[in-house]
Each structure stands twice: as C-alpha cells, then as structure tokens.
GUBABA-282264 format. One record per residue (C-alpha): residue in three letters; residue number from 1; x, y, z. Coordinates in Angstrom, 2 decimals, m for minus. Layout:
N
REC   code   pos      east     north        up
REC    ALA   NUM         X         Y         Z
...
# end
This chain:
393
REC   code   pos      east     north        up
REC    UNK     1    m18.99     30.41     11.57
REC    UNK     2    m18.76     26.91      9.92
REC    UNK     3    m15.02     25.39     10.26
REC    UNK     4    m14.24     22.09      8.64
REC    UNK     5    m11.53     20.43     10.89
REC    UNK     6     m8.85     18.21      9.25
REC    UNK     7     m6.31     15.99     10.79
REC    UNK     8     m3.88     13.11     10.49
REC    UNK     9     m3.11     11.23     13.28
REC    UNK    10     m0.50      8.86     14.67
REC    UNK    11     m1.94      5.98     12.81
REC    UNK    12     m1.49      7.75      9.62
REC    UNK    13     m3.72      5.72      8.18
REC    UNK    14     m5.91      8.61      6.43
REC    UNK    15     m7.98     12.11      7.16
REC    UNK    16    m10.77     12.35      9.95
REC    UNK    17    m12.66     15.43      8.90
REC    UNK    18    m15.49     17.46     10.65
REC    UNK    19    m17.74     20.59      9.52
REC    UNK    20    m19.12     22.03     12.67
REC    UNK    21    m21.02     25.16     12.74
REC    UNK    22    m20.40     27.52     15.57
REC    UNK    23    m22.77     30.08     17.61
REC    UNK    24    m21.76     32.10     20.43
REC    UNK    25    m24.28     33.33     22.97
REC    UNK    26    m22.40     34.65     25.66
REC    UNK    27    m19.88     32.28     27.53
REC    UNK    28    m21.36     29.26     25.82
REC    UNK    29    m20.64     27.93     22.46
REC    UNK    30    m22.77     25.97     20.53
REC    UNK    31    m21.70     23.89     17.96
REC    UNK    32    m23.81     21.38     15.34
REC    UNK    33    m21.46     18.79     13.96
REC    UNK    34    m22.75     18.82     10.20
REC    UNK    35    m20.68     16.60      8.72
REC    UNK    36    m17.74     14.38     10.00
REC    UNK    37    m15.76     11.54      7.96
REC    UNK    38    m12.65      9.44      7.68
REC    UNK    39    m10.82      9.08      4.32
REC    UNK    40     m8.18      6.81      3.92
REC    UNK    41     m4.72      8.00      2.24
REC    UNK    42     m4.01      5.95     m0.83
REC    UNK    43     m1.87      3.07     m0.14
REC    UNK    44      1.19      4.32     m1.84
REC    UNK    45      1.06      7.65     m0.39
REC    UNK    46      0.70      5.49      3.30
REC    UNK    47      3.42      3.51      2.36
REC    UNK    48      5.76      6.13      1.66
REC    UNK    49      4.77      8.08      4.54
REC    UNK    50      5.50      4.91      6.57
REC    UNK    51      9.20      4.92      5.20
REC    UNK    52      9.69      8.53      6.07
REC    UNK    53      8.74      7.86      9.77
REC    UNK    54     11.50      7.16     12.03
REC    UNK    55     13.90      5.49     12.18
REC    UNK    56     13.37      5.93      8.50
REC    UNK    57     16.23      8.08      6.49
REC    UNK    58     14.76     10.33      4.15
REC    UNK    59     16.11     13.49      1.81
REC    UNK    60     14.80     17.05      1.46
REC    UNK    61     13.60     15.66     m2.00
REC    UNK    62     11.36     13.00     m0.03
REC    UNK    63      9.79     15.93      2.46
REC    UNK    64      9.48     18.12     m0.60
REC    UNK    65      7.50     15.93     m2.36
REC    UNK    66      5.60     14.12      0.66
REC    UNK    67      4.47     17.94      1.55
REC    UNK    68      2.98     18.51     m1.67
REC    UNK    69      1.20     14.87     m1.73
REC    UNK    70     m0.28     14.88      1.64
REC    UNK    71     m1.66     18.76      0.86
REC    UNK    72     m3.32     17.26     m2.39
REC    UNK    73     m4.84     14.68     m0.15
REC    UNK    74     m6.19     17.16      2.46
REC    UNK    75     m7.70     19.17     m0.35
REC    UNK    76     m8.95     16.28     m2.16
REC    UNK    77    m10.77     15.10      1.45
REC    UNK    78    m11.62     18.93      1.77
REC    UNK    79    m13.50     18.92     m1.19
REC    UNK    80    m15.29     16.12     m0.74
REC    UNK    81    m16.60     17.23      2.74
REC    UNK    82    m17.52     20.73      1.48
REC    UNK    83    m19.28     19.13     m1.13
REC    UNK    84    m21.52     17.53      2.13
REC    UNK    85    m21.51     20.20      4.65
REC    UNK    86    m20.36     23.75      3.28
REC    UNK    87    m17.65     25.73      5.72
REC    UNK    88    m16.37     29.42      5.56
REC    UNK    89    m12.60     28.12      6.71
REC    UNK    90    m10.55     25.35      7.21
REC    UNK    91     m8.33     24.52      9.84
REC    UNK    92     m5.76     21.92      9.34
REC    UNK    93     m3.42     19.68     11.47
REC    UNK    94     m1.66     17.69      8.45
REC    UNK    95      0.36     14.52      9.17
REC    UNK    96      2.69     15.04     12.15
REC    UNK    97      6.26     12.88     10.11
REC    UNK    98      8.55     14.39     13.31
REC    UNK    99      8.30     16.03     16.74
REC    UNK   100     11.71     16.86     18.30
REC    UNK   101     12.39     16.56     21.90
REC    UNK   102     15.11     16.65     23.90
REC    UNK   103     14.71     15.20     27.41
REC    UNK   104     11.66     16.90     28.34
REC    UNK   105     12.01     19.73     25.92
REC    UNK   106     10.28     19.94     22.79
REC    UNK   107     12.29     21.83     20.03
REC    UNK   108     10.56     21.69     17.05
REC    UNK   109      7.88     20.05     15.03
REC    UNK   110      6.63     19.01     11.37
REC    UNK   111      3.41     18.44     10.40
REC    UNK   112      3.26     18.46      6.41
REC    UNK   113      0.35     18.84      3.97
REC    UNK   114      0.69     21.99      2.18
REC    UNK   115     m2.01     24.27      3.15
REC    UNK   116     m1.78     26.35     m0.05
REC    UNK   117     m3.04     23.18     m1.79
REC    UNK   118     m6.41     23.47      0.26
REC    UNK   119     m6.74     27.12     m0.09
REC    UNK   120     m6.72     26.54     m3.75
REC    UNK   121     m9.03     23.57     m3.85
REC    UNK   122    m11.76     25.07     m1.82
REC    UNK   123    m11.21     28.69     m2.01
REC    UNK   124    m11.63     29.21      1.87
REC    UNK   125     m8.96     30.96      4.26
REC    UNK   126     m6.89     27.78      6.50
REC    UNK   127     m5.54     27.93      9.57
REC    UNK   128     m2.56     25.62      9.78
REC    UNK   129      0.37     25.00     11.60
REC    UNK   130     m1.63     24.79     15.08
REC    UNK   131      1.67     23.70     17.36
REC    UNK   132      4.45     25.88     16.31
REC    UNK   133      3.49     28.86     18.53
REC    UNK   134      3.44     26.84     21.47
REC    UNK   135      6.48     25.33     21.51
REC    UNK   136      8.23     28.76     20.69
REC    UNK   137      6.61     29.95     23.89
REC    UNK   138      8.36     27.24     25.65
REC    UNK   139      5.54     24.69     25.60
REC    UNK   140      5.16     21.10     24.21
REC    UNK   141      3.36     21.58     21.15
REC    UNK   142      1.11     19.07     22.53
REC    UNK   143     m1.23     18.07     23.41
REC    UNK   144     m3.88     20.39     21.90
REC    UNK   145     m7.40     18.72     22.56
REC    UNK   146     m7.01     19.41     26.29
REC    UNK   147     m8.69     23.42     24.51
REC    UNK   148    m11.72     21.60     23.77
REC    UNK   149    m11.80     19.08     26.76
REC    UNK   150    m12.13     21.74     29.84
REC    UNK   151    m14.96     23.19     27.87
REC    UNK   152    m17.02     19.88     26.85
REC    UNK   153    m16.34     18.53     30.45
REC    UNK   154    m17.35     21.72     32.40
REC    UNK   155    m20.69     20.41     33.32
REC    UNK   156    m18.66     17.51     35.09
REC    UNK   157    m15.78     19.65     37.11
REC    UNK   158    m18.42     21.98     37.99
REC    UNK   159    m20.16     19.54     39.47
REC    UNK   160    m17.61     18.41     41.72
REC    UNK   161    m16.36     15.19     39.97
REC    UNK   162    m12.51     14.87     38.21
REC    UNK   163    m13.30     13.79     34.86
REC    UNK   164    m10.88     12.77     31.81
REC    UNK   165    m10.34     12.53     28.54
REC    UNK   166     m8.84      9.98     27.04
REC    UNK   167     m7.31      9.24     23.40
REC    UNK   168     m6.84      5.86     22.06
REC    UNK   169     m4.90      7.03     18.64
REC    UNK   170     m1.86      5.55     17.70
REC    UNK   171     m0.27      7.18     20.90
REC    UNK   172     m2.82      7.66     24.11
REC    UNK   173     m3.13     10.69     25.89
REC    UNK   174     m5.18     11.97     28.63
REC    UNK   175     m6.51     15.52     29.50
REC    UNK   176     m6.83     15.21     33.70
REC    UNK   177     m9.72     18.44     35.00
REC    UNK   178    m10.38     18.63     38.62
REC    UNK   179    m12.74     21.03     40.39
REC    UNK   180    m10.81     24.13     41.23
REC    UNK   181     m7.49     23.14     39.81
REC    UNK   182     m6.11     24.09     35.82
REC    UNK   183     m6.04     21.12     33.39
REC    UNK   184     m3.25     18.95     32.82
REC    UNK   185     m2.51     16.60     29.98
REC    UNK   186      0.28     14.44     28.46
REC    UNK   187      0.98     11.57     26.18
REC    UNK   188      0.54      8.59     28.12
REC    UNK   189      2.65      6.07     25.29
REC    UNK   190      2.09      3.31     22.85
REC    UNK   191     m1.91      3.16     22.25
REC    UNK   192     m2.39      1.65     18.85
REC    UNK   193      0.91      2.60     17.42
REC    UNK   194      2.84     m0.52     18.71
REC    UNK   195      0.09     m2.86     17.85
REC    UNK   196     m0.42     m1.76     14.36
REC    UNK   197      3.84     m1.62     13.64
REC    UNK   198      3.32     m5.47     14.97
REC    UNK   199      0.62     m6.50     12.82
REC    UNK   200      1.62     m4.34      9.24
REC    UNK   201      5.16     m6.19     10.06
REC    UNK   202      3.53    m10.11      9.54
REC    UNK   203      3.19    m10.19      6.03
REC    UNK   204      0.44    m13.13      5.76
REC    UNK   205     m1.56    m11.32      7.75
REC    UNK   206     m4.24     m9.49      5.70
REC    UNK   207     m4.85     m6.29      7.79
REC    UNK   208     m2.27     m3.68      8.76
REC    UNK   209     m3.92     m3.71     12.12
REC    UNK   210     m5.97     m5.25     14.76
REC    UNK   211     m9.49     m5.78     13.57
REC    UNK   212    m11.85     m6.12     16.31
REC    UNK   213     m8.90     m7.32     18.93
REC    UNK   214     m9.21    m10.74     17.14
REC    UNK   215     m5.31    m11.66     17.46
REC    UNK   216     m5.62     m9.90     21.01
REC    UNK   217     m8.55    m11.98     22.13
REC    UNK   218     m7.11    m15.55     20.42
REC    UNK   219     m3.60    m14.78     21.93
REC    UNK   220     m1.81    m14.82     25.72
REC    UNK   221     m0.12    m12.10     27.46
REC    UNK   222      3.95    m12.80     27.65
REC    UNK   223      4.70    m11.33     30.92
REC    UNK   224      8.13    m11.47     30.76
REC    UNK   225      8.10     m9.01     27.64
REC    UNK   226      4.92     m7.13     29.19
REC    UNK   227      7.61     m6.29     31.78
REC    UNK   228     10.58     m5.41     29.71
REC    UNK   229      8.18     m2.95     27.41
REC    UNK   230      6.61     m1.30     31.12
REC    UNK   231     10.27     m0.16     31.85
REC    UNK   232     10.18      1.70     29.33
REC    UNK   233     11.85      5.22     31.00
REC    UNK   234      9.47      7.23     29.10
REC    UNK   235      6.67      6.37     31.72
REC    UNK   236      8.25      8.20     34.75
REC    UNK   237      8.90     11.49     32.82
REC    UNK   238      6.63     14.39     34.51
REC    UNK   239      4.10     15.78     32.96
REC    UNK   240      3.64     17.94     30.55
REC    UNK   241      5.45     15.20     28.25
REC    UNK   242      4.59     14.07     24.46
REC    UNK   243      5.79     11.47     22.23
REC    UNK   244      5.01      9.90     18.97
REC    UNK   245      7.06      7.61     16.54
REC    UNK   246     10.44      9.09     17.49
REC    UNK   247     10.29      6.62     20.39
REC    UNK   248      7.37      3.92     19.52
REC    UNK   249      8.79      3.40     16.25
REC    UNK   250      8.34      0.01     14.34
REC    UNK   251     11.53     m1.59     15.24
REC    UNK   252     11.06     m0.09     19.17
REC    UNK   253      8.94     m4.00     19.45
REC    UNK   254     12.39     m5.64     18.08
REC    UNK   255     14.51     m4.28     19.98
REC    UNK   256     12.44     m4.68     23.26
REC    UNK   257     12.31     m8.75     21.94
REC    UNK   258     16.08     m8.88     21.50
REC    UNK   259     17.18     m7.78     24.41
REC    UNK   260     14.77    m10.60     26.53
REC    UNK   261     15.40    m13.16     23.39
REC    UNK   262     12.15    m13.69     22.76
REC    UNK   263      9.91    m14.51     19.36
REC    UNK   264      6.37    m14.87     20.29
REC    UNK   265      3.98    m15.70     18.04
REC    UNK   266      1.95    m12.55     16.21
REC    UNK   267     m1.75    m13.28     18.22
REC    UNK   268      0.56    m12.93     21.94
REC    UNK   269      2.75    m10.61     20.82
REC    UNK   270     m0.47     m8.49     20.06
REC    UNK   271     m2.35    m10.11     23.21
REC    UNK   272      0.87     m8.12     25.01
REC    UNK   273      0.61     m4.84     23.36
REC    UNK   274     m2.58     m4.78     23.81
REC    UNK   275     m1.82     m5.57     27.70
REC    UNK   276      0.60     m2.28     27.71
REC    UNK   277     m2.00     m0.05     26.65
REC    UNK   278     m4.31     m1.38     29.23
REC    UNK   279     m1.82     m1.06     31.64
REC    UNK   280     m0.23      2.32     30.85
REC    UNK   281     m4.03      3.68     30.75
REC    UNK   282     m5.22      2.21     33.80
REC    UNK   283     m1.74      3.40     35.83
REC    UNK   284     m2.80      7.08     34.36
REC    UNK   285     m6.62      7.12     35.57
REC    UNK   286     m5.75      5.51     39.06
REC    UNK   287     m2.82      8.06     40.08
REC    UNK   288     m5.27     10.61     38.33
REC    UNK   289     m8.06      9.57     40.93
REC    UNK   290    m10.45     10.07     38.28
REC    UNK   291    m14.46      9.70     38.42
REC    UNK   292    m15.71      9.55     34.91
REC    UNK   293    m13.48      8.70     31.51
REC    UNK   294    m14.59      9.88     28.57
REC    UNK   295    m12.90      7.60     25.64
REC    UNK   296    m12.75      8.67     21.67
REC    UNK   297    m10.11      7.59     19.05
REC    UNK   298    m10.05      4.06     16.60
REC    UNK   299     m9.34      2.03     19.95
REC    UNK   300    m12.36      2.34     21.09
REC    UNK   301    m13.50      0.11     18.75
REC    UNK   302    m11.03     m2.89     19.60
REC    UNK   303    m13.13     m4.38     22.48
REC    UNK   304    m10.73     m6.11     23.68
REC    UNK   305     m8.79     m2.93     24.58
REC    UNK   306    m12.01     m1.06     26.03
REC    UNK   307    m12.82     m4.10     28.19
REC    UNK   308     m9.54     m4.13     29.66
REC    UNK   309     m9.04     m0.82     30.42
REC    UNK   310    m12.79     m0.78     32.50
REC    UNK   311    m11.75     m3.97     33.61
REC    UNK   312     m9.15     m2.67     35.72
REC    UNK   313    m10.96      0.40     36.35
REC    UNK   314    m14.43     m0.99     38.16
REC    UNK   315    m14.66      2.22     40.06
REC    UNK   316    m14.00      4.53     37.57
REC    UNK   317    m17.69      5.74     35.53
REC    UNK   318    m17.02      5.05     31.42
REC    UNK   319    m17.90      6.55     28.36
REC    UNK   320    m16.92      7.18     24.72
REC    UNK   321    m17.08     10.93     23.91
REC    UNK   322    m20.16     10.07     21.71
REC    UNK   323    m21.76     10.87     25.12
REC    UNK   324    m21.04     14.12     24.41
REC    UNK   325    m21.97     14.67     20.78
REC    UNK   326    m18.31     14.35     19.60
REC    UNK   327    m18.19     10.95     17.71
REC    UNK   328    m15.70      9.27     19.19
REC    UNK   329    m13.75      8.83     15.75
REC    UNK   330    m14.55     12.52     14.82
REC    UNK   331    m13.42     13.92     18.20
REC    UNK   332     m9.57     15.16     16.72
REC    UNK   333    m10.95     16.67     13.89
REC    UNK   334    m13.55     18.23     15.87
REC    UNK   335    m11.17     19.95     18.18
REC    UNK   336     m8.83     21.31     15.15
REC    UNK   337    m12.20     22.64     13.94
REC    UNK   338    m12.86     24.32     17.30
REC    UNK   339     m8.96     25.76     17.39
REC    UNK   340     m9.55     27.15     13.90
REC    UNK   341    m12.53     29.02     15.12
REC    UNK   342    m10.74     30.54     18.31
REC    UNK   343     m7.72     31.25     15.88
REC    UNK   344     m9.84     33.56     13.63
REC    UNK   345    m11.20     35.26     16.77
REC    UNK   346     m8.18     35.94     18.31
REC    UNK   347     m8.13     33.84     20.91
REC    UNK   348     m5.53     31.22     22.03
REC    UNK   349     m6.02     27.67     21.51
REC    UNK   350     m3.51     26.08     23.68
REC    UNK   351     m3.77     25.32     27.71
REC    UNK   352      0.10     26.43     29.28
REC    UNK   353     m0.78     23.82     32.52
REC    UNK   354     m0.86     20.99     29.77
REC    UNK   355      1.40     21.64     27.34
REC    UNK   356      3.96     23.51     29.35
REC    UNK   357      3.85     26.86     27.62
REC    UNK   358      5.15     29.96     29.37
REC    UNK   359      1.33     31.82     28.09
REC    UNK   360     m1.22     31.39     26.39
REC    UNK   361     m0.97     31.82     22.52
REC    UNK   362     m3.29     32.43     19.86
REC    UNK   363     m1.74     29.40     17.38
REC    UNK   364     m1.35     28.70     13.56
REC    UNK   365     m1.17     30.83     10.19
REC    UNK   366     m3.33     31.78      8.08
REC    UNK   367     m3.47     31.06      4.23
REC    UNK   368     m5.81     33.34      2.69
REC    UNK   369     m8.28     31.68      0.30
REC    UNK   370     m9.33     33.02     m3.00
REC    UNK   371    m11.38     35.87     m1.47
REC    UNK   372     m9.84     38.52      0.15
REC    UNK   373     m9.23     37.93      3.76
REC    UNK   374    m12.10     39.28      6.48
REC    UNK   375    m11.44     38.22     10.21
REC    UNK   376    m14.25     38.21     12.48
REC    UNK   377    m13.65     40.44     15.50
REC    UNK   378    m12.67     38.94     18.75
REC    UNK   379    m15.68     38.57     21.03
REC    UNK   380    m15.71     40.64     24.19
REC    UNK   381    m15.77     37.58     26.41
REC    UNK   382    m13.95     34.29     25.81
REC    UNK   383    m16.80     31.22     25.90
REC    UNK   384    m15.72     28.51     28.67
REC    UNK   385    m18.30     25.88     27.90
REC    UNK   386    m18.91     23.97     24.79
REC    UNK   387    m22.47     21.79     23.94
REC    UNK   388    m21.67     19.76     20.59
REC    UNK   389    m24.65     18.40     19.12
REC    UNK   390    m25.42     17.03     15.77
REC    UNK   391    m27.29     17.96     12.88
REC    UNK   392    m30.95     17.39     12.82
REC    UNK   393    m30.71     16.83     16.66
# end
C-alpha cells in the first residue's frame, strides 16, 4: 500500500509531504520512500495563521475560513506529490492552531485543514484527525512519532544500547527506548519556535528565521536571561507532557525580558535561544542516559544548534535520522504516512507509555475518496520493525 503522509508542524511555515510504499513480510515492514517534499504555505495564508495562534483572539468566522484554506493547501501540495509518486490514501496531520491542557491533562485538540478538500482533489480515501482518539482514552494526543521510532530503532534496543529520537521542530521532543523497558516520549520545549517568534518580530531583518545560525553564531549568550527562560516550570512537569504555542507563544520572549528588564540586541537574544534549546536537549539525553541520538526536523540544519547540542553531549553517539533512510526533514511526514497505513489495517498508532493513554487505540477518521471505500484486512500479526529505504536504493 502506497500512503502519502502530510503534515504541518509547529513552525507552520508550510507542508512536508512523503509517498512511501509499504510491504509486509511477516513482523517486518518495508517501506521505499518514493517521494518526499516541503511546500511552503503562501505568505498570506502564514500570516493569518500566525494571528490565529495564541495569544491571538480569533472568531468562529476566522477558524471557519482558516479550515477551508489550509485543506485547499493540503490538497493543492497533495496533488502535486501524487503527480510525482502515485499513493492509494492519504493520511493527514493538518496545522495543529490549539492543543488544550490543563496541568498535565490534555483536553482537547485542533488541527485544521479540511480533509474533504483532499478527498476531492485526489480522489483517494484520508485518514485524518490522528490525535483525537488518544486523548479521549485519557492520553496526550502527543507525541505520535514515538509509533514509528520503537520500530526504526529496534535494531539498536535489541542490541543492548538506549537509543533516542529527537525532534528539532518548532517545539523538541524526544522518544527515550531502552532494552527491555516500553518507550517513553514528551515535548521537551522551545526548539525553533522561540527563535523564529524572535527573528519574524525584527522587522529589518529579511528572514522570518535563523538561516544557518548566522545571528546565533555572530551573537553572545545573556546568561542572566538564559536563566530566567530555564525556570521556566514547564521543564519539571513529568513525563508524558506536550506543549506547543499555548505556552512558547511570541510574546512568551517579552515577557521573560520584562520581568529581568532586559533588551538585548536581536544576534544575542537569538545566541540565547539558541543556548535554551541546547540546554533543554542536552538536560533530556543526560538524565535519559542515552547511547546513540538520532536527530531529524529543520534544526538540524542550523549548525550552530547541532554543534551545541554534541558539544555538550561528547559521550553520547550522533546522527540525523537520514541514517536511517528517513530524511531528516521528511521524518514527520513519514511517520503520519506510516500511522495512515496501520489506521487502514486496524491497528493502533499511538504508544500509551508515551503519550499517557489508558490503551492502545487505532486513531483518526476516515474520509472516503471518490471510489467506494475497500479496507485492507488487518494482518494476523502486528510488524515490530521498520527498514525505510529510498527509491532506486
């Protein structure tokens, strides 16, 4: 079965997709990444998602409206990647605008980007809505990779070594496996998000983010405020815990600077976000007591961010999941992709020891395409390992 993945991150800065093509031969699934891409949202549609993020106000109108728009723009970027790689489904995240937690309780969630939109565009079944069932059984709703982490890292627990995966998106997260013990996972904080909000907020400065870690390499860490933002009470929360923009919001940086009446100057004010993603990582992997790291998401191409995180972590073995077959920038997309597939099988997609879940649950709905509906029947055993490679490999 062929599944084009589609998601929108925490950088909502456009659509990674990813057409992989799976084959199951007894516990092992094989899948040959066809086709993977990013496309960029247009800049009005990013700018008004922007201003419905909090602490933005917006009206039923505005979700209305940004629900149709964002599903035109997954079908549009559907289209286009069928038109490279062809699929028999689609399996879509959409653009997280809100997830609601309470202390350490997740209540809800919204992820919009009409799936009917894609259905109609391509003509193919999608799976959508991946997080709902999850936190109805009493889970998180996040995170969801950690599904398609135990099974590209079982060659490395069964060989005796704790491995992670990490995720440098706008928020980081980690999925921790250990020989003999069930995965855990969690949002770690402020990856790119707090960086970006920083940069998009200087308006002479050309980007809306940190290209290459040039402000980050030309600037100096303020320790004072590198302080005040590692007190940050989200950080001694238990696992399984998740955040997004409801608390690393754009003015989360201004208030943190008002409170030590400080105004640094953009390249170290960036120099220091960058320094709280290093540190929040490297805090993560050392209580984690991890061997090998295996890095995807668009910080892993700010060096500056990379080199500090193995910088502080000499003894800990480093990759990027491109290791693995899953380009690191594709990896997301790659695991909504796998979660569609296990969704038309019957089989759950999340993992209860990461997200917090009372059970396992098969996840999403299903939006029947033009053709009438056929599910596959659910193989007799579940696969446990996964070997990505890519096309002509």
């Amino acid at each position: 079965m062929r599944v084009l993945g589609m998601i929108s991150g925490t950088s909502h800065d456009g659509i990674d997709v990813a057409v992989v093509d799976f084959q199951l031969d007894g516990t092992t699934l094989h899948g040959t990444v066809t086709h993977h891409d990013t496309v960029p949202y247009s800049e009005q549609l990013r700018a008004d998602l922007v201003d419905a993020l909090p602490p933005g106000r917006v009206t039923a109108a505005d979700i209305c409206a940004l629900d149709t728009r964002i599903g035109q723009a997954f079908a549009e970027a559907a289209r286009t990647a069928l038109a490279a790689a062809p699929a028999d489904v689609v399996c879509t995240h959409g653009q997280t605008v809100y997830h609601w937690v309470e202390g350490t309780t997740a209540l809800g969630t919204l992820q919009l980007g009409q799936p009917a939109w894609i259905a109609e565009a391509t003509g193919l079944p999608v799976v959508s809505d991946l997080r709902s069932a999850d936190i109805a059984a009493g889970g998180q709703g996040a995170p969801l990779v950690p599904d398609l982490d135990r099974m590209l890292l079982a060659t490395e627990t069964e060989r005796g070594l704790a491995a992670g995966a990490l995720n440098l998106g706008g928020i980081s997260n980690i999925t921790v496996l250990a020989p003999g013990a069930e995965p855990v996972a969690w949002d770690i904080g402020p990856a790119n998000a707090l960086i970006d909000a920083a940069v998009a907020a200087d308006l002479a400065h050309p980007d809306s983010f940190d290209r290459d870690g040039l402000l980050a390499a030309s600037g100096r860490i303020v320790h004072p405020l590198l302080a005040a933002l590692l007190d940050e009470p989200y950080y001694d929360l238990a696992p399984p815990k998740s955040s997004g923009k409801e608390i690393f919001h754009a003015g989360y940086v201004d208030e943190v600077l008002r409170r030590i009446g400080a105004r640094p100057a953009l390249n170290d004010l960036v120099a220091t976000l960058t320094a709280l993603t290093v540190e929040t990582v490297a805090r993560t992997v050392e209580e984690a007591r991890l061997d090998v790291l295996y890095a995807s998401g668009g910080g892993v191409r700010n060096p500056v961010l990379l080199e500090g995180i193995t910088h502080r972590l000499p003894q800990v073995r480093f990759h990027t999941t491109d290791a693995l077959a899953a380009p690191s920038d594709a990896k997301e997309a790659i695991a909504f992709a796998l979660l569609g597939w296990k969704t038309l099988h019957g089989l759950p997609g999340n993992v209860p020891s990461c997200t917090g879940a009372d059970a396992e649950r098969v996840l999403g709905r299903i939006t029947p395409g033009t053709a009438p509906l056929a599910l596959p029947a659910s193989p007799a055993v579940r696969p446990r390992i996964l070997v990505l490679e890519g096309a002509g490999a």
